[in-house]
Phi, psi and omega in degrees: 000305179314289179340306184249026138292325213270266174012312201273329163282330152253019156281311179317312172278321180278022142276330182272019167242335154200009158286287185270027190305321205280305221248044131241258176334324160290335184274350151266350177302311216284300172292352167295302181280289186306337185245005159075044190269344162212125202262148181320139172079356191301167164231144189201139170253130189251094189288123190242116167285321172133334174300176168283335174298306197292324162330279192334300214277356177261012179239340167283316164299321162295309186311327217261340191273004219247319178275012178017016171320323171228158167269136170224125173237168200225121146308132155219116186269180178204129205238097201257101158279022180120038174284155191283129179324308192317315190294311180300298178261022158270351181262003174263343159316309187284324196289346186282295177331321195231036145079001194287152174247097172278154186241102154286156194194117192231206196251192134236042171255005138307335194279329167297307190260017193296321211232027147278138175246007171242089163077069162306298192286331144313326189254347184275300191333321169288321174294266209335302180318312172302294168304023173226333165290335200270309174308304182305316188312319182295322150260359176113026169256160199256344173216169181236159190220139178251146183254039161286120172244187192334289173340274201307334175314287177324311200293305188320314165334296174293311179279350167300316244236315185259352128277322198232041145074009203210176199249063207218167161236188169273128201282178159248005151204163193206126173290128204264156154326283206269318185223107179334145156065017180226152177222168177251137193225169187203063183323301199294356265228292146334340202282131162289154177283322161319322203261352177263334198275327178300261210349319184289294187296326172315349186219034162027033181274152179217141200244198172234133161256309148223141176231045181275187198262345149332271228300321188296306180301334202275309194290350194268352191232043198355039169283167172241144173249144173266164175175180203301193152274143176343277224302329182277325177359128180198186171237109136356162179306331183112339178255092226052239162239029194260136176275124194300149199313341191261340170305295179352268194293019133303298191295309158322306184254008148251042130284287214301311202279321176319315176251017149299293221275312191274015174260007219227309187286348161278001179248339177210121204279338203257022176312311192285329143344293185274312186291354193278318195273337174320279174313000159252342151226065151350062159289088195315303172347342198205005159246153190325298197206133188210127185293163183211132158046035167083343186224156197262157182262134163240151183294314233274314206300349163209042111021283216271023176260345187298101148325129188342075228277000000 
């Protein structure tokens, strides 16, 4: 068994050194480097949900370390919030498959938020962040790493600016708040999504897609729930299979922009591009008003010192 794992784990790698070599590793090498995401001495914790993203990206990080351009070292975590055994041990079966060594640890937060009725799947998303800050601290590490790519960037972009009235993206790293000296990165950030599910299916591997107890319970009563991405993942009222309302249309309306972007792109192939590039080029010069640090700008407020062009 041990044998064919590791066979099974070095087939895994040597596609990502060379079948997907261009639209994974290099595009994560690439966000890596452009974005200062990892520094000499880092220690980095590789939060693994259980999913294809976070799976890629913990295989990606060995490959990249294989290459010492800086010394770095790596946790790979794994944050069992109240999983059904069965789910638990699929993820630790693919991580055995693909050579990852997980350090599991686990929670009560599915057991916490079951009988919240307002934004369930919010607040398990906020424990979970927390408790994966707390833990890497806990091994000495300085930063934690997330498996968002290319997509989930865009979509954010978007649904900031047609629901929530704003201009913003998903950073590709952030200094936390709550716990000093620790940061968050997002290596994946170039990766297509597309290009992790070939990469996935070429090697017949099955993730976990949300194995919160909403999701479980839904599957057990054989319905499909629409419902958040893993991260957001929470439990629902319980009752039948409707996800409480405001997650609902949380879920809803990143399905509704995911096929905004793939209808916009059969008429402009560089739709996703231009929405990716928008947030990098910002001319405050020609928008009304925009925050800084908590406090907003108005156009207005130095109007009349600009000169007359």
């Amino acid at each position: 068994m041990i044998m064919e794992n590791k066979e099974k784990a070095m087939l895994i790698e040597k596609s990502i050194q060379k079948k997907f070599h261009k639209e994974l590793f290099s595009r994560f090498a690439k966000a890596v480097r452009d974005y200062g995401l990892v520094r000499e001495g880092d220690k980095i914790a590789v939060c693994i949900s259980g999913g294809k993203d976070s799976m890629l990206m913990a295989k990606l990080f060995q490959e990249l370390q294989k290459h010492r351009k800086v010394s770095f070292g790596l946790e790979f975590l794994v944050m069992d919030p109240g999983y059904l055994e069965e789910n638990r041990k699929r993820i630790e079966d693919n991580a055995a498959n693909m050579g990852i060594p997980v350090t599991i640890f686990e929670t009560d937060i599915f057991e916490a938020v079951y009988g919240i009725e307002k934004s369930p799947c919010y607040l398990c998303a906020r424990m979970r962040r927390g408790h994966l800050y707390h833990q890497a601290g806990k091994l000495g590490c300085n930063k934690i790493a997330l498996g968002h790519h290319y997509d989930d960037v865009i979509e954010t972009i978007l649904m900031g600016m047609l629901y929530g009235g704003q201009i913003q993206t998903m950073m590709p790293k952030l200094h936390s708040t709550n716990f000093p000296g620790m940061e968050l990165i997002r290596p994946m950030y170039y990766i297509r999504e597309e290009d992790i599910m070939r990469w996935r299916d070429y090697h017949g591997l099955g993730f976990l897609q949300c194995a919160c107890r909403f999701t479980e319970s839904c599957a057990a009563q054989g319905n499909s729930p629409i419902h958040p991405q893993p991260a957001a993942s929470g439990k629902g009222s319980g009752e039948g299979c409707a996800p409480q309302r405001k997650d609902q249309e949380t879920a809803s309306k990143r399905l509704e922009t995911k096929r905004l972007i793939a209808e916009l792109k059969k008429t402009n192939p560089f739709v996703e591009a231009n929405i990716f590039r928008s947030v990098e080029n910002v001319n405050l010069s020609t928008v009304v008003a925009y925050k800084e640090h908590g406090r907003k700008h108005h156009f207005l407020d130095k109007y009349d010192e600009q000169p007359a062009k």
